[in-house]
VEXFI-596401 format. One record per atom (N, C-alpha, C, CB): residue in one letter; z, y, x. Coordinates in steps of 0.05 Angstrom, whole numbers, plus 5000, padded with zeros to 4 digits. Atoms other than C-alpha are relative to their C-alpha. Glycine has a CB too. Example, Ala and Ser with C-alpha at 12.3 -4.5 7.8 and 13.67 -1.06 7.14 Angstrom:
<pts>
a500049765018;a515649105246;a500050245018;a502550014980;s499949764984;s514349795273;s501450224985;s497150095009;
</pts>
This chain:
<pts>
x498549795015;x668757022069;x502949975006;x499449984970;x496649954991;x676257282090;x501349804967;x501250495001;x499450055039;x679956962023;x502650184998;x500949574986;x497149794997;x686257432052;x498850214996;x501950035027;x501249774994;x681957972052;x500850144970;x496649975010;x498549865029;x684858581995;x496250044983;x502650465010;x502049955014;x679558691936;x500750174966;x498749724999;x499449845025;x679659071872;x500849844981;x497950154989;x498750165019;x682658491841;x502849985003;x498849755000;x497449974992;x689058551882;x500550304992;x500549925032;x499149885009;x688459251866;x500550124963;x499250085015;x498649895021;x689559271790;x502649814990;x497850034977;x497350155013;x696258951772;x499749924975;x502350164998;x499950165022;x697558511715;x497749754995;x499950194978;x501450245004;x691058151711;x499449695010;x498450075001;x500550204985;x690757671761;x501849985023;x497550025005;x497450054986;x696257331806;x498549975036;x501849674985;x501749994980;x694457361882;x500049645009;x501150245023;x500350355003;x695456541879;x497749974997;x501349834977;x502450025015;x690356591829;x497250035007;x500150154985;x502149974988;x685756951867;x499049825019;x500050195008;x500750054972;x686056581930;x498849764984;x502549965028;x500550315003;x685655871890;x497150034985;x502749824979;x503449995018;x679056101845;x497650035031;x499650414971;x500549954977;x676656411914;x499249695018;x502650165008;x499750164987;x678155811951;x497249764987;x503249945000;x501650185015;x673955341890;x497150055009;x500450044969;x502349934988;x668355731902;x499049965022;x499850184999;x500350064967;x667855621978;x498549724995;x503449975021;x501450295002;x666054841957;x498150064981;x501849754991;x502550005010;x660555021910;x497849955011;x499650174992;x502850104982;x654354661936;x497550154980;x499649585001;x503449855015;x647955151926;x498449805006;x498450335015;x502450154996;x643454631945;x500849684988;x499050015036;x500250205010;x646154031908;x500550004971;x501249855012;x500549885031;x643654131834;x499749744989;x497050234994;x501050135027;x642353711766;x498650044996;x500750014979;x501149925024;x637553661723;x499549824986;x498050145002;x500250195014;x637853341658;x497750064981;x502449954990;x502349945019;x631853211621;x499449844965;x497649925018;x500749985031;x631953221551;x503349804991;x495949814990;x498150095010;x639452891552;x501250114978;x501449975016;x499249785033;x641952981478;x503350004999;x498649814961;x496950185008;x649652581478;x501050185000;x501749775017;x498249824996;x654453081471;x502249775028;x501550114963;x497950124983;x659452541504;x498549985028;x501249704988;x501650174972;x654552351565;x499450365011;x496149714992;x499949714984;x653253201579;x502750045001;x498550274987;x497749904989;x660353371580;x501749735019;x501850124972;x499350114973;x662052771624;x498050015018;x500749734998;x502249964979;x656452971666;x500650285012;x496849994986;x498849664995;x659153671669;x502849965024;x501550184961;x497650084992;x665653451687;x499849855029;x501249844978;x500350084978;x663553051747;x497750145013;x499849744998;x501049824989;x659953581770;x502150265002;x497550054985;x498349954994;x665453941775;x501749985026;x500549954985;x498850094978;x669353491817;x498749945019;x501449844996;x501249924979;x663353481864;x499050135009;x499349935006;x499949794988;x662554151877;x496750154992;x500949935031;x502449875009;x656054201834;x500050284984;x498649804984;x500149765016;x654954931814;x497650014977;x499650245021;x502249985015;x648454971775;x499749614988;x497350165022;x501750205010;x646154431723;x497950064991;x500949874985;x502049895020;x639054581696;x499349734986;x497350185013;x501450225020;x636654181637;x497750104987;x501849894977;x500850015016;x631554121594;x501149824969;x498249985012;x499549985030;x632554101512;x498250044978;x501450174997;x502249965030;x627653931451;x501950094974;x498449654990;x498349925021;x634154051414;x500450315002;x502649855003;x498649614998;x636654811404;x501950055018;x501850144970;x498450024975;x642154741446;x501849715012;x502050234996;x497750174982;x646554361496;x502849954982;x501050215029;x498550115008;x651654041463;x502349965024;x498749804989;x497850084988;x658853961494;x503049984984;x500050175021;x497250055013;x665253591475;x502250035019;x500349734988;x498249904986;x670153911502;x502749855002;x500350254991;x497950214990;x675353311494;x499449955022;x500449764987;x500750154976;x672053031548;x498850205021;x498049774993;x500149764987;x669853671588;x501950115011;x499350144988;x497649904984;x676453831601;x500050315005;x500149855027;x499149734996;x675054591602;x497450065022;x503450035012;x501149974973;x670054421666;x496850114999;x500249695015;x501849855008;x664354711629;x499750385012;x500449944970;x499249734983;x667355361654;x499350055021;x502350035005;x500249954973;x666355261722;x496949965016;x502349825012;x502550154999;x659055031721;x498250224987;x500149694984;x502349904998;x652555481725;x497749854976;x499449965030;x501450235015;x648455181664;x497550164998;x501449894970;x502749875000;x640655321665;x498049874988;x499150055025;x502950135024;x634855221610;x497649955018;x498750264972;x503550074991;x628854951635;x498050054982;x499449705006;x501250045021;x623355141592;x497449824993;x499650224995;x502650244991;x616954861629;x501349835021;x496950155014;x499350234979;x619654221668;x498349985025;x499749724986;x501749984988;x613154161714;x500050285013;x498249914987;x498949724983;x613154961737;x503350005013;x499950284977;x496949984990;x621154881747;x500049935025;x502149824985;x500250164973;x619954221799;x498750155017;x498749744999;x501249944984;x614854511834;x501350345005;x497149924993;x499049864988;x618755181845;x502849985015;x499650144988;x498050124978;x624854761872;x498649865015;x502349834992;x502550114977;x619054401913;x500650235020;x496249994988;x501549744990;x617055081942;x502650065013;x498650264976;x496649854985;x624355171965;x500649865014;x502750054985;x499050264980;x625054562003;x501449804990;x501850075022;x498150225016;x628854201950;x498549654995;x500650174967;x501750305002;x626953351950;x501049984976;x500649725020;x498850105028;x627153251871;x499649715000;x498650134971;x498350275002;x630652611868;x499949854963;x503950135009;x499250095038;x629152261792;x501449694995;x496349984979;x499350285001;x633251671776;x498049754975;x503250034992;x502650085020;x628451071751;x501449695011;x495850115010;x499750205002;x629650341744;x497149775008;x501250034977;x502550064991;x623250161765;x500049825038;x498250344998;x500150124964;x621249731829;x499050245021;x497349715004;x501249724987;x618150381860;x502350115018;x499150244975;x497749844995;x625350641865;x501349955022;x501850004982;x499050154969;x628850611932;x502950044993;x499050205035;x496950145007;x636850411935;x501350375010;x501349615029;x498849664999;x640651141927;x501950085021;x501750074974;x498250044970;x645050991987;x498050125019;x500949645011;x501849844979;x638651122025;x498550195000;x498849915009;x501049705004;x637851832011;x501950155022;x500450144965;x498749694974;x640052442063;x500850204973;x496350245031;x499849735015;x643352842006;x501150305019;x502549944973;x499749704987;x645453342057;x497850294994;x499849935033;x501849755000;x638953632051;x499650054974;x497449975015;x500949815033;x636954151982;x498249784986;x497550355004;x500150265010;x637453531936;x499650184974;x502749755005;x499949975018;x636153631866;x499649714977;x498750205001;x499050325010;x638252911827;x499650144974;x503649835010;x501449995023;x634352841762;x500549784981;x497550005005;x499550175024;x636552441696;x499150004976;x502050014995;x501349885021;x633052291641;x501349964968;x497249905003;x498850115024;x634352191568;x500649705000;x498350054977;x498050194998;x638851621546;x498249724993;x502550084978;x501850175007;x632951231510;x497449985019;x499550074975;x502449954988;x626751441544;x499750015034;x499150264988;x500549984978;x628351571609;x499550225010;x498549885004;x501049764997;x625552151651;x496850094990;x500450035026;x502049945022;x618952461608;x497349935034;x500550444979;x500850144977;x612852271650;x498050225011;x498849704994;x500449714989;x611753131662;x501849895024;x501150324979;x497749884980;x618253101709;x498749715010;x504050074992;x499950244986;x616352311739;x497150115015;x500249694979;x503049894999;x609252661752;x500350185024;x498950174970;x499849834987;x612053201790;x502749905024;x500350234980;x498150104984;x618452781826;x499249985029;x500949764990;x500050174973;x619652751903;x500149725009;x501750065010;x499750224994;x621952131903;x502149924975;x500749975028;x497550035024;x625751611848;x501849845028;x499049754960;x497950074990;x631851361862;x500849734986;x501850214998;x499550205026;x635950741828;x502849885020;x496749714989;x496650124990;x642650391835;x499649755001;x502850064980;x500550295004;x642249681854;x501949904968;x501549825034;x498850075013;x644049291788;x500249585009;x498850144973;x500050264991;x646748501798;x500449924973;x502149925023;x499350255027;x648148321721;x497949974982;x502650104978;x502550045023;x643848251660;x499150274994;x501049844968;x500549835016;x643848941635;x498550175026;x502550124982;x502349924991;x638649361672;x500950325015;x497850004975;x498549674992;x642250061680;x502850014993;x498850284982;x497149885008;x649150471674;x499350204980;x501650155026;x499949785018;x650850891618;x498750325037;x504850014979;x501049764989;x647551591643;x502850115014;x498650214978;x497749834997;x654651911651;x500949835027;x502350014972;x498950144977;x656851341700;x498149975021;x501049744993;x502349984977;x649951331741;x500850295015;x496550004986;x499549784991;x651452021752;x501850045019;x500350124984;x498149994983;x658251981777;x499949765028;x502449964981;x499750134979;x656551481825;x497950055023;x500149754992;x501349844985;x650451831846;x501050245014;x498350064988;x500049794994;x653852441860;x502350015020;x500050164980;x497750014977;x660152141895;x498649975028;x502149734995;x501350054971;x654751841945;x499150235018;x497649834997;x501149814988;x652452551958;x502550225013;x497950114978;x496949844984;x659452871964;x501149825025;x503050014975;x498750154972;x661352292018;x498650035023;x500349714999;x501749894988;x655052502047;x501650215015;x497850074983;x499849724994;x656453222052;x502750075011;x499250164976;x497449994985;x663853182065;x500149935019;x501849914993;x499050114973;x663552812128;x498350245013;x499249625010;x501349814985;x658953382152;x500750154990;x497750015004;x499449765001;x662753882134;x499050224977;x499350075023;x501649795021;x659054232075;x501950234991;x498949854970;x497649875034;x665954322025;x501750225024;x503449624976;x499149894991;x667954732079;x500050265010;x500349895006;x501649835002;x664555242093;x498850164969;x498349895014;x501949885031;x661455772032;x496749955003;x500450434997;x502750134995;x654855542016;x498850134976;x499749655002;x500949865023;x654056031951;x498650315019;x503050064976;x500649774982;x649956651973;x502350174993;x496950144995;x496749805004;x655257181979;x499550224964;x500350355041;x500049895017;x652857581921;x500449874978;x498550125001;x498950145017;x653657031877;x503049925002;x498449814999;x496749964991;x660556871908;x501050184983;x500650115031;x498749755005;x662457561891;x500450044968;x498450235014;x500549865037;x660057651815;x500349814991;x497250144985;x498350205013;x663356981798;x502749965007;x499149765003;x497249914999;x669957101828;x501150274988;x500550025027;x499149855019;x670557691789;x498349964972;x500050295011;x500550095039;x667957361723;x502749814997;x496149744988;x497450285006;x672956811730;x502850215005;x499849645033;x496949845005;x679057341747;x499850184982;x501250165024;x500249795022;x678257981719;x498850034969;x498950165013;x501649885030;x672657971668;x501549804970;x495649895003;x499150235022;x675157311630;x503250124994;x500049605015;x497549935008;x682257501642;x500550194982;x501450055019;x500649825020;x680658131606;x499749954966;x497550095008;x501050055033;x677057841546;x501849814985;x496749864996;x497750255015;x684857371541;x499449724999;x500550054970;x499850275000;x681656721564;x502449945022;x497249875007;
</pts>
């Protein structure tokens, strides 16, 4: 996509600065369609909005979760606002969900602590990854472990057995951005264009409109 190219956002004056455009424009370009979340049944308010947030800074567009609670919880101290920029999606049946990111080519990735699990370094996230987390106590439910491509796990060397969820995440997801950056992903648009399009004018015009 041109990002110089004129659009009906350059033509109404006042709402939106042509900086503005290019730099929202530009964000979008790194959105990875094929490297998704999904959290299952995570409740923390603090552990989803730092999960949000480093999905953010690696270019994750879509998180889908599942929720026994009513809703998603987010603290926006710690969110930083980055809830904004992030695609959030209900799961209702876990098992139909996987198996229609199966059907797409996607390897659902579940993180597990288990000897089963292979070392997360040795994954190809290049390819339509979808990295799975489960609740904070339980783990992932044993619908989504039932239906997983493959688990994953972070070597641990001390006594304690895992990382807080929020920090597994961020270290899972850097490995997949160092991945994908050296091959070029963040560089290229990787959003289908019609989504491109009807989120660059939610994020300029429509929001600017409604005075966010």
């Amino acid at each position: 996509m041109d990002l110089k190219s004129k659009s009906h956002i350059s033509q109404t004056p006042g709402l939106v600065t042509e900086a503005r455009y290019q730099r929202i424009a530009r964000f979008l370009t790194t959105r990875q369609e094929t490297l998704r979340l999904f959290l299952d049944d995570v409740k923390n308010a603090h552990n989803i909005s730092a999960v949000i947030r480093t999905c953010d800074a690696t270019g994750v567009f879509y998180l889908h979760y599942y929720l026994s609670e009513v809703s998603l919880s987010i603290n926006r101290g710690i969110s930083l606002g980055s809830e904004r920029w992030i695609k959030r999606e209900r799961v209702i049946d876990r098992g139909t969900f996987l198996d229609q990111m199966q059907k797409k080519g996607y390897q659902c990735l579940a993180t597990s602590i288990e000897g089963h699990a292979v070392d997360y370094r040795d994954v190809d996230y290049t390819l339509p990854s979808l990295i799975i987390f489960g609740n904070e106590r339980k783990g992932i439910s044993d619908e989504v472990a039932h239906h997983a491509s493959q688990f994953i796990a972070i070597p641990m060397m001390g006594m304690a057995k895992s990382l807080n969820i929020s920090v597994a995440c961020a270290v899972i997801l850097y490995e997949a951005f160092r991945q994908r950056d050296r091959k070029g992903m963040y560089q290229r648009p990787s959003l289908p264009p019609n989504i491109f399009s009807s989120y660059l004018k939610k994020w300029t015009v429509e929001e600017r409109l409604s005075g966010r």
